[in-house]
C-alpha positions as CSV (number, residue, x, y, z in Angstrom):
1,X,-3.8,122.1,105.1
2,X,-5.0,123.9,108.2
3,X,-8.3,125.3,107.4
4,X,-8.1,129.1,108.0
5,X,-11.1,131.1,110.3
6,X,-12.5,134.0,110.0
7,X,-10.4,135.8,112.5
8,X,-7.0,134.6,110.4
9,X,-8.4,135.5,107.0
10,X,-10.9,138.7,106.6
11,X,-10.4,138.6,102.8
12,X,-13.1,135.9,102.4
13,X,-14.2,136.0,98.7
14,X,-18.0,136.8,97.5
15,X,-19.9,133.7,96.0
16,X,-21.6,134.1,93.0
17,X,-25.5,133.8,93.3
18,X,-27.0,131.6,90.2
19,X,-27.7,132.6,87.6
20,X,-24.3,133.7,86.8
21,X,-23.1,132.7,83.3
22,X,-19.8,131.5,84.8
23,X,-21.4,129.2,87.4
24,X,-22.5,127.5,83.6
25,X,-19.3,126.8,82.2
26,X,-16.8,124.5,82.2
27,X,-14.0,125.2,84.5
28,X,-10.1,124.5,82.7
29,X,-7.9,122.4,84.2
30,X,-5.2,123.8,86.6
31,X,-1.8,123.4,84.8
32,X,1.7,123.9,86.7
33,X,2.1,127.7,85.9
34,X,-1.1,128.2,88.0
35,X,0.1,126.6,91.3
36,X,0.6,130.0,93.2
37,X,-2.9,131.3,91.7
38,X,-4.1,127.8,93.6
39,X,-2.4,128.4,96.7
40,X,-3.5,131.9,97.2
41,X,-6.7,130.7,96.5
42,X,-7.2,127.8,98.5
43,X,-7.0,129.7,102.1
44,X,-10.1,132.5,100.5
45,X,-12.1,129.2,99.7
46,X,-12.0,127.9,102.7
47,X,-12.8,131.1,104.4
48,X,-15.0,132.2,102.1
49,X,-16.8,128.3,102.9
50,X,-16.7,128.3,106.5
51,X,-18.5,131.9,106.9
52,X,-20.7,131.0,104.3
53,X,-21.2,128.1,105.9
54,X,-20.5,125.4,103.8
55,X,-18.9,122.3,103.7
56,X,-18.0,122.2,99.3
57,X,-16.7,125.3,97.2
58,X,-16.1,125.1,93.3
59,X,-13.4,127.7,92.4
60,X,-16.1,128.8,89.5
61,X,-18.1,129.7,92.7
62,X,-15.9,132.4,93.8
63,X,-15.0,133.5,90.0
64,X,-12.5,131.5,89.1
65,X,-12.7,129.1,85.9
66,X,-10.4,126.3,87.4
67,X,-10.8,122.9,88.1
68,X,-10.0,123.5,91.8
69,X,-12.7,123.1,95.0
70,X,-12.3,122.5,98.9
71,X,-14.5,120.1,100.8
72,X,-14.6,119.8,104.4
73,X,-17.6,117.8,105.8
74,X,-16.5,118.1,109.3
75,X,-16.0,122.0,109.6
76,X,-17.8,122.6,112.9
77,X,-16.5,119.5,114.4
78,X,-12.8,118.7,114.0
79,X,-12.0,120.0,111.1
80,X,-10.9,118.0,108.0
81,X,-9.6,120.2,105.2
82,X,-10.0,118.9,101.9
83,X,-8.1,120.4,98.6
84,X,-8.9,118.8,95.1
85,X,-6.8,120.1,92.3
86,X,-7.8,118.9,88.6
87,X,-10.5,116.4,90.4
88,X,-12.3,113.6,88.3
89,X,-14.4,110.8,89.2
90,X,-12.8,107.7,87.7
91,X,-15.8,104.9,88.5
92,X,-19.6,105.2,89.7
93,X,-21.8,102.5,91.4
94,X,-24.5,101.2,89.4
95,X,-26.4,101.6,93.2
96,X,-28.1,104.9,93.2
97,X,-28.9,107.2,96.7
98,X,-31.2,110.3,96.9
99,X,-30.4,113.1,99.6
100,X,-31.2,116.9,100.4
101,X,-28.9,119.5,98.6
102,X,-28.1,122.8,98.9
103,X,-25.5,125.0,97.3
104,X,-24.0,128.1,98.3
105,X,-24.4,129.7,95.0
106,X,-28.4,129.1,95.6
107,X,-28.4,130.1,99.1
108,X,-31.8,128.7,100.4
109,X,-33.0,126.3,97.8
110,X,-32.9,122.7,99.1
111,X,-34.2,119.5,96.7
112,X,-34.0,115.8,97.0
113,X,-30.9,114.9,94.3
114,X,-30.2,111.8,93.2
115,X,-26.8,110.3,92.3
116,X,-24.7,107.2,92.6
117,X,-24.2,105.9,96.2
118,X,-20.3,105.2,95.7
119,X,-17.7,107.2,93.8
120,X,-13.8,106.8,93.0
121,X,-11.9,110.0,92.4
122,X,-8.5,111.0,91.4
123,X,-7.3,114.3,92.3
124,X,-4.4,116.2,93.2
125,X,-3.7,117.6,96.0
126,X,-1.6,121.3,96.9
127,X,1.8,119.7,97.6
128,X,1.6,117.6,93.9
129,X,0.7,114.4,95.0
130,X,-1.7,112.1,93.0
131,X,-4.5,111.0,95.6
132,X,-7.9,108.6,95.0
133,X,-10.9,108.9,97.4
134,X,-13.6,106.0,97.1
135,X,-16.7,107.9,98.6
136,X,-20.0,106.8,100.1
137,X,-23.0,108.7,101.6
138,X,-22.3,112.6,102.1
139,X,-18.9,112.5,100.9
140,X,-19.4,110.9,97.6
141,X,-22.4,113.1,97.2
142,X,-20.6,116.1,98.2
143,X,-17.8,115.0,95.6
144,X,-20.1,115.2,92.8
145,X,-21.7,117.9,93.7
146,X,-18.2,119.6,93.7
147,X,-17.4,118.2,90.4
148,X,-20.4,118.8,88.9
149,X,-19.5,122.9,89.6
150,X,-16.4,122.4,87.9
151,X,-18.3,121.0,84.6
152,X,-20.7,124.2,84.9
153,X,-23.7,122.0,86.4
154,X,-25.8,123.1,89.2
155,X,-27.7,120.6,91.4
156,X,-31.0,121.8,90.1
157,X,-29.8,120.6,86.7
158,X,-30.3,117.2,88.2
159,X,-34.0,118.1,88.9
160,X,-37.2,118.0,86.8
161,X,-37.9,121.4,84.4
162,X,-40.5,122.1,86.7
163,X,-39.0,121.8,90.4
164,X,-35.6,123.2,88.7
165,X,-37.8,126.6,87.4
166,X,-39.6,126.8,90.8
167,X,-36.6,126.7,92.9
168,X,-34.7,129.7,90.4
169,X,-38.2,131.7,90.6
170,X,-38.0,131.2,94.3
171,X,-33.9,132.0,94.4
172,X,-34.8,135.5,92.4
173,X,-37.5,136.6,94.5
174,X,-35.6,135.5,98.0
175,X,-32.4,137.9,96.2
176,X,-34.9,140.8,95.4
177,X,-36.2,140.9,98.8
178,X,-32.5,140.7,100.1
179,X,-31.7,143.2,98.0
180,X,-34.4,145.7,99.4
181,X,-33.8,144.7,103.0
């Protein structure tokens, strides 16, 4: 899958801004009869991820209760296009690694998360084919994170109560000053 830019695709879809009851619930999985749904789709996620910019996008994001995100960690480099259809993670380390998140549907709101190092994940990708990924570092955190959308969980549900309400208090007052500018 080519990853599409701006220029090719001007029909880049919104992203929903937490708190938005669908960003809470638990995406379906993608059956056969919803493959051209998917590949429409897929080209509007990666735009929509690129201008954002981004390098993950859970279809719940955009709207859309599926089990479907795109993942490219190297989009301003050379890019490397990612499509995971029906994704799951089949094994976790027992190791555990903490890095900086951020999410597109909290635009601004960074915390320390903490997750296991490695992951295994089946997936499908747009052509049918079966696929496993064994992730370390930023991709198997990025994997999760991705995941985690499709199961209606934000990364500040991995946070305290505290940090998690002081990072939504901050999200609504950054979108009320947005929305008055």
């Amino acid at each position: 899958m080519q990853p599409m830019d701006q220029e090719q695709d001007n029909t880049a879809l919104p992203i929903l801004i937490a708190p938005h009851k669908t960003l809470k619930t638990k995406a379906r999985p993608i059956r056969p009869d919803d493959m051209d749904l998917v590949r429409a789709l897929t080209p509007r996620m990666f735009s929509a991820m690129y201008k954002a910019p981004g390098i993950g996008l859970a279809a719940p994001q955009i709207g859309e209760s599926l089990r479907l995100a795109v993942i490219d960690l190297a989009a301003g480099e050379k890019p490397a296009p990612m499509v995971l259809i029906n994704p799951e993670i089949l094994t976790v380390s027992e190791e555990w690694a903490t890095r900086e998140e951020g999410c597109l549907s909290l635009p601004g709101q960074y915390a320390d998360v903490s997750r296991p190092a490695r992951v295994k994940v089946r997936y499908t990708e747009l052509d049918g084919s079966l696929r496993h990924i064994e992730a370390d570092g930023l991709m198997a955190a990025c994997l999760q994170h991705e995941i985690d959308h499709l199961d209606g969980v934000l990364f500040v549900d991995h946070l305290s109560v505290l940090k998690r309400n002081m990072l939504m208090r901050k999200l609504a007052k950054d979108q009320r000053q947005k929305a008055l500018a």
